[in-house]
DRENZAMI-357683 format. One record per residue (C-alpha): x, y, z; residue in one letter. Coordinates in pm, whole numbers, plus 32768, in hexadecimal, padded with zeros to 4 digits. Each point is the difference from the previous one (the first is absolute). Example, Ala and Ser with C-alpha at 12.3 -4.5 7.8 and 13.67 -1.06 7.14 Angstrom:
84CE|7E3E|830C|A
8089|8158|7FBE|S
end
This chain:
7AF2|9425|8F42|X
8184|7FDC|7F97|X
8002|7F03|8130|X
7ED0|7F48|7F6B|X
8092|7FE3|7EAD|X
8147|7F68|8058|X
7F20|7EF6|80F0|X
7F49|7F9A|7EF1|X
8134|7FED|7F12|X
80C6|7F03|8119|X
7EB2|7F3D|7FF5|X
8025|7FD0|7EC1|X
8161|7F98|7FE8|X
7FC5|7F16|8100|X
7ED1|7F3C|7F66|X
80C8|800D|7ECC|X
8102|7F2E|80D6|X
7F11|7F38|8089|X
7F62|7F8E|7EAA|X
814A|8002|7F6B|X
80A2|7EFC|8140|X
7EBC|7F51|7FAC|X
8051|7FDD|7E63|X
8150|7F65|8087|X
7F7D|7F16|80E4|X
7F2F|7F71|7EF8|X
80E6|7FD5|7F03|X
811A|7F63|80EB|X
7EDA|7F12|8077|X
8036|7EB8|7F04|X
7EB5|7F89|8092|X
7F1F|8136|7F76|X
7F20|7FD6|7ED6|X
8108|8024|7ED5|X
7F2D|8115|7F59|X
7FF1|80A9|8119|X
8162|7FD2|807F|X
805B|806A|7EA5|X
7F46|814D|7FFE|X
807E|805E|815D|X
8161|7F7A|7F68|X
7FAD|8104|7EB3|X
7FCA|811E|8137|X
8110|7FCB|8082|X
80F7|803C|7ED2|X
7F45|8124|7FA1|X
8069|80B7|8141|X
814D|808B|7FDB|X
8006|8047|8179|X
801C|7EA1|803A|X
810D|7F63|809F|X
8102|7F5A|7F16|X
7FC1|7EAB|805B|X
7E9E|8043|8037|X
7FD7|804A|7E79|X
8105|7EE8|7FAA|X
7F06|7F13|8093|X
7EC8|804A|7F4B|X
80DE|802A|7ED0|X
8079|7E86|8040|X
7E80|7FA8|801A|X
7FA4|80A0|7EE1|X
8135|7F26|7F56|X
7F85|7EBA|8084|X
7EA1|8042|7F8A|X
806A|8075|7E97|X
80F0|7EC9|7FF5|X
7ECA|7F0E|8084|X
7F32|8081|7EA0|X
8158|7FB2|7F3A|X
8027|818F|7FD3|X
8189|7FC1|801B|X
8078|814C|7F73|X
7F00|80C5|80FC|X
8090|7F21|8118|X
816A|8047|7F94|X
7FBD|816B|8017|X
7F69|7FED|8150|X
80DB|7F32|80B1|X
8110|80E7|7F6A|X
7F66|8153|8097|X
7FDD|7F2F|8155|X
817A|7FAB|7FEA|X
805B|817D|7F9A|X
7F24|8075|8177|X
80E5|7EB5|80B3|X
8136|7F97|7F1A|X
805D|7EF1|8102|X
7E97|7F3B|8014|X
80AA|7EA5|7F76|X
7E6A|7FAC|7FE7|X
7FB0|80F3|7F0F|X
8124|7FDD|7EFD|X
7FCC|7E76|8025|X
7E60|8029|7F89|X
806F|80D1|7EEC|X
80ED|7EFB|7FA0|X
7ED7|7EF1|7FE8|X
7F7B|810C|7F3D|X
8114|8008|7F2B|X
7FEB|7E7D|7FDE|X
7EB3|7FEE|7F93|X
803F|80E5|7EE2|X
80FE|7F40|7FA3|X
811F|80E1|8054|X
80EA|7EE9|80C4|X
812F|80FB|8008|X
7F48|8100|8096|X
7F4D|7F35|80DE|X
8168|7F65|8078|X
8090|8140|804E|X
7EE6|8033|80D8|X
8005|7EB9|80C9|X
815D|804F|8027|X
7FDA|814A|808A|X
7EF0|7F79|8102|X
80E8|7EEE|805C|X
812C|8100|802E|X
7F0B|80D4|80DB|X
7F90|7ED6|80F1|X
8095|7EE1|7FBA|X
7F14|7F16|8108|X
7EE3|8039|7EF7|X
7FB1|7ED7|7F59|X
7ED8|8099|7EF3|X
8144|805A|7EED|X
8090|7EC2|803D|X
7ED4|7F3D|7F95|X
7F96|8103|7EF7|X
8169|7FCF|7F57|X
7FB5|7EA4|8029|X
7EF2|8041|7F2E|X
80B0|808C|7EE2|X
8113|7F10|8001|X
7F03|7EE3|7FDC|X
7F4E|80B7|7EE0|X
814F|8017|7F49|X
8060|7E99|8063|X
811E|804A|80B1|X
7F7D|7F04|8113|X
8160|7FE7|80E6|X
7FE9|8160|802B|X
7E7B|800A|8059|X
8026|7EEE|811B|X
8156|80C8|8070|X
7F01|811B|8058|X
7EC6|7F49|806C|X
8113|7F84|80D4|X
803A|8142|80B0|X
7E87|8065|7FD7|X
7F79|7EB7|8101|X
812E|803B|80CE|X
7F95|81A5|8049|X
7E82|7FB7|7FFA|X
7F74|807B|8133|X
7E89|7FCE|7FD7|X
7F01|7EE4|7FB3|X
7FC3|809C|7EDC|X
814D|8042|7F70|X
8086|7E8A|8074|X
7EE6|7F5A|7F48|X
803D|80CA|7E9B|X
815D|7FC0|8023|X
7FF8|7EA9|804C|X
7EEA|7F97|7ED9|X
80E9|80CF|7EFE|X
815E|7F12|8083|X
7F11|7EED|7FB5|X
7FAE|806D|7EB5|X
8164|8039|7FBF|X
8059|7EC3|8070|X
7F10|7F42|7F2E|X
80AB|80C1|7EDC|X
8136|7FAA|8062|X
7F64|7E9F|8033|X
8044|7FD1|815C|X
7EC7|7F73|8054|X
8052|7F9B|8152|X
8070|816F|805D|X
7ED4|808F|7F69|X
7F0B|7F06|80A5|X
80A5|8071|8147|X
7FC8|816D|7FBD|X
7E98|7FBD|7F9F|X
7FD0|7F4A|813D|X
8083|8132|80B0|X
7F28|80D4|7F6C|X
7EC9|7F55|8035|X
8037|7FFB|8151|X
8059|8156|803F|X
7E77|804F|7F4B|X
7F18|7EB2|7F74|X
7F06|80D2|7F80|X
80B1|80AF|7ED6|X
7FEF|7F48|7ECE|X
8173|8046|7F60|X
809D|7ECA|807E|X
7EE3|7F2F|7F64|X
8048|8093|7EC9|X
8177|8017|7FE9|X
803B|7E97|80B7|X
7EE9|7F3D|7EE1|X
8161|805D|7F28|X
80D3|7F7F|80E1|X
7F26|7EAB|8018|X
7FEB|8038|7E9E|X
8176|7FD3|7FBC|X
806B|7EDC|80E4|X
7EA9|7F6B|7F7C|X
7F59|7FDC|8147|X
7ED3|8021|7F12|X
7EEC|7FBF|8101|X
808B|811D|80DD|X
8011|80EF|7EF1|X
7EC1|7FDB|7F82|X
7F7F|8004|8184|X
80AD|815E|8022|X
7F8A|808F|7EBF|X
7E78|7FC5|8067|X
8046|80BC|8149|X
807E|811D|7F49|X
7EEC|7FD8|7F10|X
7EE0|7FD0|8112|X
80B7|8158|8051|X
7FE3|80B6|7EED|X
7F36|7F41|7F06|X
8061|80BF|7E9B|X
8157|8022|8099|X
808A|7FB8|7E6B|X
815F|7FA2|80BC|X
7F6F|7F10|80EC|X
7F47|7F40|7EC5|X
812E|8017|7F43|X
80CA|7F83|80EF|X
7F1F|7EDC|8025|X
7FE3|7FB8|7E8B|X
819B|7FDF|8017|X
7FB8|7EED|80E2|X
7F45|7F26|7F51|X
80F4|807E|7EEE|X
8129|7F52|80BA|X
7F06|7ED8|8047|X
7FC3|7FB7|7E51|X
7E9A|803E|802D|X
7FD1|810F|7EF8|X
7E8A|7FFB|7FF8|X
8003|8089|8166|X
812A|80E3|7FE2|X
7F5A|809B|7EB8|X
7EB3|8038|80DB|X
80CC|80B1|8100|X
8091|80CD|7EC6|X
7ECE|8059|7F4D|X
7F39|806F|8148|X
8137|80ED|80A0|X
7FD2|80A6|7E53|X
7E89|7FF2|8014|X
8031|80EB|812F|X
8139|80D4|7F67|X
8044|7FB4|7E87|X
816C|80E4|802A|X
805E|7F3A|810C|X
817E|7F6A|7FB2|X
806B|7F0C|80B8|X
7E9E|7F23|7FCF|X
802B|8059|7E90|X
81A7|7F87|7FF4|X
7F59|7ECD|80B2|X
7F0F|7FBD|7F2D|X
80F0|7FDF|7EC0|X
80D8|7EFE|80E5|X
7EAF|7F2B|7FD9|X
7FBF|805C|7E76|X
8158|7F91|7FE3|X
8009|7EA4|80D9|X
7EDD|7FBD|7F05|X
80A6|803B|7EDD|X
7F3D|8125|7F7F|X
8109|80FC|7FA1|X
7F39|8113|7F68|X
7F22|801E|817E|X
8151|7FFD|80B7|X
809B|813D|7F39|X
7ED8|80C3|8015|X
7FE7|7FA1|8155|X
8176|8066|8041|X
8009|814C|7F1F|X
7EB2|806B|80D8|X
8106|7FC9|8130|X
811A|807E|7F3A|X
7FB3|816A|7F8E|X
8061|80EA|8109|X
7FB9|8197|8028|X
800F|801F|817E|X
812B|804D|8099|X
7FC4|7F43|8145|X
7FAA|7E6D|804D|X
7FF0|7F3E|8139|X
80CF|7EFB|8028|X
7EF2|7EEE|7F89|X
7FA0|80D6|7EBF|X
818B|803D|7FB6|X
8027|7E76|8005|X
7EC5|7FA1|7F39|X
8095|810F|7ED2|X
8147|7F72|7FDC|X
7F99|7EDB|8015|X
7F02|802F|7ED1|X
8118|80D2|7F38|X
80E5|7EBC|8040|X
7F04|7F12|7F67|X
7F4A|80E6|7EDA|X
817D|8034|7F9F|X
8004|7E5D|7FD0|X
7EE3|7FF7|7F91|X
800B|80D8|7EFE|X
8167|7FBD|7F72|X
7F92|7E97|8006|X
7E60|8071|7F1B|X
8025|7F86|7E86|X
803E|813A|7F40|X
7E9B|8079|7F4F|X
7FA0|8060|7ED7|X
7EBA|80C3|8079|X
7F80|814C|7FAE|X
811A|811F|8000|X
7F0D|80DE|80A5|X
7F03|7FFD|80EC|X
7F27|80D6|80D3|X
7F01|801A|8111|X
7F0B|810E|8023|X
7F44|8075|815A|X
7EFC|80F4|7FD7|X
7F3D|7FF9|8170|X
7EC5|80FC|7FDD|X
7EF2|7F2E|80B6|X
8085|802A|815B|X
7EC5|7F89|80E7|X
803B|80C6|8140|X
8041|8157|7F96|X
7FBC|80EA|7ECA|X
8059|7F35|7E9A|X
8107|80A5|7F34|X
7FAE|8018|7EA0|X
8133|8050|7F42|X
80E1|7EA0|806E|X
7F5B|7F18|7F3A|X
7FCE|80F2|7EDD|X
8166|8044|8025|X
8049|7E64|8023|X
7F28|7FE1|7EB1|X
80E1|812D|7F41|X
8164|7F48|805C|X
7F81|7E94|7FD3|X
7F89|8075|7E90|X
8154|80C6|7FBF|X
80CA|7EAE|807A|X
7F56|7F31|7F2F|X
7FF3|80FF|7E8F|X
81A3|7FD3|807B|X
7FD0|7EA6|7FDE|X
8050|7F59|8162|X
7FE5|7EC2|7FD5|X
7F13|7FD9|813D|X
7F46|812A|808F|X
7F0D|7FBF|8140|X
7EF3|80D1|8054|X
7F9D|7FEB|8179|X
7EE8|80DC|8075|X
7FA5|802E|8158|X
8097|7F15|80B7|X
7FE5|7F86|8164|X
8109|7FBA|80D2|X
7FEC|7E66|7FBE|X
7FC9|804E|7E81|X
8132|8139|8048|X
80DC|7EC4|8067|X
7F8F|7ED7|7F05|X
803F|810B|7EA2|X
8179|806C|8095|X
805B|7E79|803D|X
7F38|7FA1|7EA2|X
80F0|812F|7F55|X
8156|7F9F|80BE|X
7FD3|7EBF|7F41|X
8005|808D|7EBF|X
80C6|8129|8040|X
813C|7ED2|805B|X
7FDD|7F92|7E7D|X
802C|8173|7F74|X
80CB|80D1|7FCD|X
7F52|813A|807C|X
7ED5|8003|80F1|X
7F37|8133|804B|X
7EE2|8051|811D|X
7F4E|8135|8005|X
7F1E|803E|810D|X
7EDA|8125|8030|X
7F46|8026|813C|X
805F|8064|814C|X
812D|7FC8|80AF|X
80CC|808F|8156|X
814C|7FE0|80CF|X
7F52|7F5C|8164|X
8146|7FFD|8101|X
80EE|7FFD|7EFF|X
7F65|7F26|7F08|X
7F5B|8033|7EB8|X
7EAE|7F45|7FC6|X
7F34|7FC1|7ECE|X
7E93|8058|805F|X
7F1E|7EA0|7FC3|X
7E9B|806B|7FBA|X
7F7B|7F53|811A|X
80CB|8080|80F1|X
7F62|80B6|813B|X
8174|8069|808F|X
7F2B|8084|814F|X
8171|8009|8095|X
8143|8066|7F84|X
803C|7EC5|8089|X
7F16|7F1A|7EDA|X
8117|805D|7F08|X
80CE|7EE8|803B|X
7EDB|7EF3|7FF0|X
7EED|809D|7F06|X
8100|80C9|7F1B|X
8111|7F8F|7EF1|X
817F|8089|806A|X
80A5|8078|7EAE|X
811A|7EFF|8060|X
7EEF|7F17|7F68|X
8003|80C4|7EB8|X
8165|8007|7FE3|X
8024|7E67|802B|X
7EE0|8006|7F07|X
80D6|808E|7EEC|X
8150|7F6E|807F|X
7FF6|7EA1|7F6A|X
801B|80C4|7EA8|X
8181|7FDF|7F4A|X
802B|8171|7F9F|X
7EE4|8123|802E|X
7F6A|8005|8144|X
7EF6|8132|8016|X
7EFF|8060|80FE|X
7F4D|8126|7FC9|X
7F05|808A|812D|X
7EF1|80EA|7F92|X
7FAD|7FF0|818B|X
807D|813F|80A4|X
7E8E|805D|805C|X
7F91|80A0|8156|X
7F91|7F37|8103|X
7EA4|7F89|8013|X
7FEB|7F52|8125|X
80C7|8131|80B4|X
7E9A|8053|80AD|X
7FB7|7F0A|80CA|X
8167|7F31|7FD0|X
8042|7FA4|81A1|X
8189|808B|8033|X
80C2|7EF2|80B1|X
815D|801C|7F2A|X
80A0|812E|7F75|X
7F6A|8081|7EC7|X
8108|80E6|7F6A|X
7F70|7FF9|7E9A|X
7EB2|7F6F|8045|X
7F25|8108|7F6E|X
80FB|8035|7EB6|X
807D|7ECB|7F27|X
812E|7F45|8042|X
814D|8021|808A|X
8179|7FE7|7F32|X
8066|7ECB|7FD7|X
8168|7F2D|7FC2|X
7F8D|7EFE|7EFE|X
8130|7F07|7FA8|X
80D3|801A|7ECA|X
7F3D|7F9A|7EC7|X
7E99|80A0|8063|X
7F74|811A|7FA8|X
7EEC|8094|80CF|X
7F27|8128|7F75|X
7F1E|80B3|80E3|X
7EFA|80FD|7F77|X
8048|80F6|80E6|X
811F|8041|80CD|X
802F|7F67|816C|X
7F10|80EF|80F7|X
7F53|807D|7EFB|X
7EA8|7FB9|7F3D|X
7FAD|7F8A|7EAB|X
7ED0|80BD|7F68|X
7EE4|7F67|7F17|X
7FDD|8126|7F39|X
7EDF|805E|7F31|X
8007|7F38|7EE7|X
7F9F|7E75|7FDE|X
813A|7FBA|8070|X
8119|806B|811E|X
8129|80F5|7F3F|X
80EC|7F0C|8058|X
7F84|7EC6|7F59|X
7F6C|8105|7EDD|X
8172|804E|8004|X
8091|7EAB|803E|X
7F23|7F55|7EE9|X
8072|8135|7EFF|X
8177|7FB6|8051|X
7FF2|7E84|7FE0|X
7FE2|8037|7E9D|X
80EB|80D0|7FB4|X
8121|7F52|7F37|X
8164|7FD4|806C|X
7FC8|8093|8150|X
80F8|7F30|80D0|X
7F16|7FBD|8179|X
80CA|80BA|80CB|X
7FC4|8140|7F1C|X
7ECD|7FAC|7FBB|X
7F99|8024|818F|X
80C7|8150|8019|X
7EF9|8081|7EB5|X
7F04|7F7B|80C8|X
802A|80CB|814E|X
804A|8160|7F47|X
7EA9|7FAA|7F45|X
7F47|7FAB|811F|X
80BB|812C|80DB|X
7F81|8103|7ED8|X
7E8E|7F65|7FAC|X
7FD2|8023|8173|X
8095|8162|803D|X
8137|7F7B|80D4|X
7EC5|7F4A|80CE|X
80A6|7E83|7FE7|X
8139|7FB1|7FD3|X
8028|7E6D|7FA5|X
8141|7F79|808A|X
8101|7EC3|7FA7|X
809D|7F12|80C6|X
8112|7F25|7FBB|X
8072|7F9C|7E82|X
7FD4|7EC9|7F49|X
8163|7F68|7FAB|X
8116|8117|7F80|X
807E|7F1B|7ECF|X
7ED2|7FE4|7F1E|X
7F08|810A|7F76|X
7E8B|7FD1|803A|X
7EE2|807F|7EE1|X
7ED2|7FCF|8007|X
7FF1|805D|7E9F|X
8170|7FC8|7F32|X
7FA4|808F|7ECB|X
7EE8|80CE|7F3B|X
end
């Protein structure tokens, strides 16, 4: 019986070997069906009895997948428990560098491409990923010194062609053309299918004005990927170069008909307001392209911004000085969202702040219900133009809003968002909020009454990381001068209450008319009201400070 016992215990030992030699085979197997390679990966790393580099692996998987859905701090904290099972995997630390890089931690990401590079020197993935970095920062000796290194090490197809069409794009930069045309070349003929050398070389054309060839190189990519916004924007600089502005301002309008927060077509669009002399379209152009809260751009987005700082600096030291309105606000209340549940409380709450801006005798106070995403667009560039003659400009928004893979969107009410993905086209980034108000000479304000759950959480398809999805916004780093007022804290939810109106703009509306409260005050009353009314439920939060030299009131004296 004892005998019988111990059989059936060394059967069972050995099919749990058996399955678990299986889990590994799967999840070292870059052919297997990625959900499935991932859940054998997930088995794996549960199994303490695992061999080290065994677990290391799946953990490396499971980095590469959370990096792939722009989860960079899950992918960080992967690859790191991979390198703690294998310290000397010069793989490993160099993916957790790229994860670095996205976030937009260079340093970090630098001492980890060094590390790799110190471990096997012959690899030529942190040579190219430094590369990478150095171009972003325009430090473009130093990116073709290591793109250099990265073509000479490359030992597969696959590395030699990324390599190569990155030296190319570094030596159009660099503008040597003939270089970069070379590398192109190379890299088309190491694999003609992919479409990054079409892309990348239209520029190159572009530049030396080989117009014919550029625009022949932009409709591959394009017959690629037809809504590639790049591609189309690319093209539109081509007839830019040309001086035929009708067809370069086509090119614009379609890449923002398909993403309204995209920045380079939107810098590039102001370069054709400006060649035809109207001023006002060019800075709101350029301060849409201007106002930054990520911490990361690619190389193309990093150009396009400072090259619309550059010219709505210009163009606004050289604007007449105005005698408009001293104040001015916008108002957003979105209820009437078409694809899930209405909220009733925004454009109550929208109707409560409008009428409190107005008995404090702004000069210009817009109500905008329930707005769509073209309608979302056409009110902030309508309200940049008179916020740039005022002296204070002010948008409060109500409805829903979320932090999608980093970013914070404004919730249109006809978006269906049926991927995390949709954000970027069918929502409105809060950098578009902030250029909104920027144009104004003193008090810039936005206030978000948006910290709401998610609605389209249900059946939202996951495809990027969704950190705070499901609960408002995330902390931002506005520039000196704004002041950004959420209703809730980052991560956390703003309730309607169960009055007519949410306790924060019940709250916010009560405050507003309080005499000599200075702003900055005024916002700290405003949280400890909200934080009491709601029994330490919501917590509203500040960001940033309008300038340090002037007070702000919204009433100066009783």
């Amino acid at each position: 019986m004892l005998r019988a016992f111990f059989l059936v215990i060394v059967t069972l030992v050995a099919a749990g070997s058996a399955q678990a030699a299986g889990e590994i085979d799967t999840c070292r197997n870059k052919d297997a069906e990625p959900v499935a390679r991932l859940a054998a990966c997930e088995t794996v790393i549960a199994d303490n009895k695992m061999p080290a580099k065994a677990r290391a692996g799946a953990l490396a998987v499971r980095g590469e997948a959370l990096i792939k859905k722009r989860d960079y701090d899950g992918g960080i904290a992967a690859y790191s428990a991979a390198i703690d099972l294998v310290p000397d995997n010069a793989g490993y630390i160099n993916m957790r560098g790229l994860a670095y890089s996205s976030k937009g931690e260079d340093e970090r990401a630098l001492a980890d491409y060094a590390q790799s590079s110190k471990l096997q020197p012959n690899f030529s993935s942190p040579y190219n990923n430094r590369a990478l970095i150095f171009m972003r920062q325009g430090d473009l000796q130093r990116a073709l010194t290591e793109l250099d290194s990265a073509v000479r090490l490359a030992n597969n197809d696959a590395s030699r062609y990324n390599h190569r069409f990155n030296r190319g794009r570094v030596q159009t930069y660099r503008k040597q053309y003939d270089a970069a045309l070379a590398d192109f070349a190379e890299a088309k003929k190491i694999n003609p299918d992919a479409p990054q050398v079409a892309a990348y070389r239209c520029i190159t054309y572009t530049e030396i004005r080989k117009f014919d060839e550029a625009i022949a190189d932009c409709n591959v990519a394009l017959a690629h990927t037809p809504n590639s916004v790049y591609a189309m924007t690319s093209r539109g600089n081509v007839y830019l170069a040309k001086g035929d502005l009708d067809a370069a301002l086509k090119d614009y309008n379609e890449a923002l008909k398909i993403n309204p927060n995209n920045i380079r077509a939107r810098a590039n669009r102001g370069k054709v307001f400006e060649k035809r002399g109207d001023l006002v379209g060019a800075r709101s152009e350029y301060r849409s392209a201007s106002a930054a809260l990520t911490k990361f751009d690619d190389i193309d987005a990093a150009i396009a911004r400072r090259f619309a700082k550059e010219r709505l600096a210009a163009l606004t030291a050289a604007a007449p000085a105005s005698s408009g309105p001293r104040k001015v606000a916008l108002i957003v209340g979105n209820s009437a969202y078409k694809n899930v549940q209405p909220l009733a409380n925004p454009a109550r709450d929208a109707k409560l702040i409008a009428s409190t801006l107005r008995d404090l005798g702004f000069a210009t106070v817009t109500l905008a219900p329930d707005l769509t995403r073209d309608r979302f667009f056409a009110a902030l560039h309508e309200f940049g133009t008179q916020a740039e003659k005022a002296d204070w400009a002010v948008v409060y928004y109500a409805g829903h809003g979320m932090e999608i893979g980093g970013v914070n969107y404004l919730i249109p009410t006809d978006a269906k968002l049926a991927a995390d993905r949709d954000a970027e086209t069918q929502a409105v980034a809060l950098e578009q909020l902030i250029a909104a108000v920027s144009g104004a000479r003193k008090l810039r304000l936005v206030i978000l009454d948006a910290c709401r759950d998610n609605p389209f959480e249900k059946n939202m398809q996951r495809t990027i990381a969704l950190k705070l999805v499901n609960k408002g916004f995330s902390n931002i780093e506005p520039e000196a001068g704004f002041m950004v007022v959420y209703a809730a804290k980052h991560g956390e939810t703003a309730l309607d209450g169960d009055s007519v109106n949410s306790p924060f703009a019940t709250v916010l509306a009560r405050e507003l008319k309080t005499p000599k409260v200075e702003v900055r005050k005024l916002f700290d009353i405003v949280r400890d009201d909200v934080w009491t009314m709601t029994k330490r439920a919501q917590q509203p939060f500040t960001y940033g400070s309008p300038p340090g030299r002037e007070d702000f009131y919204f009433v100066a004296e009783k």
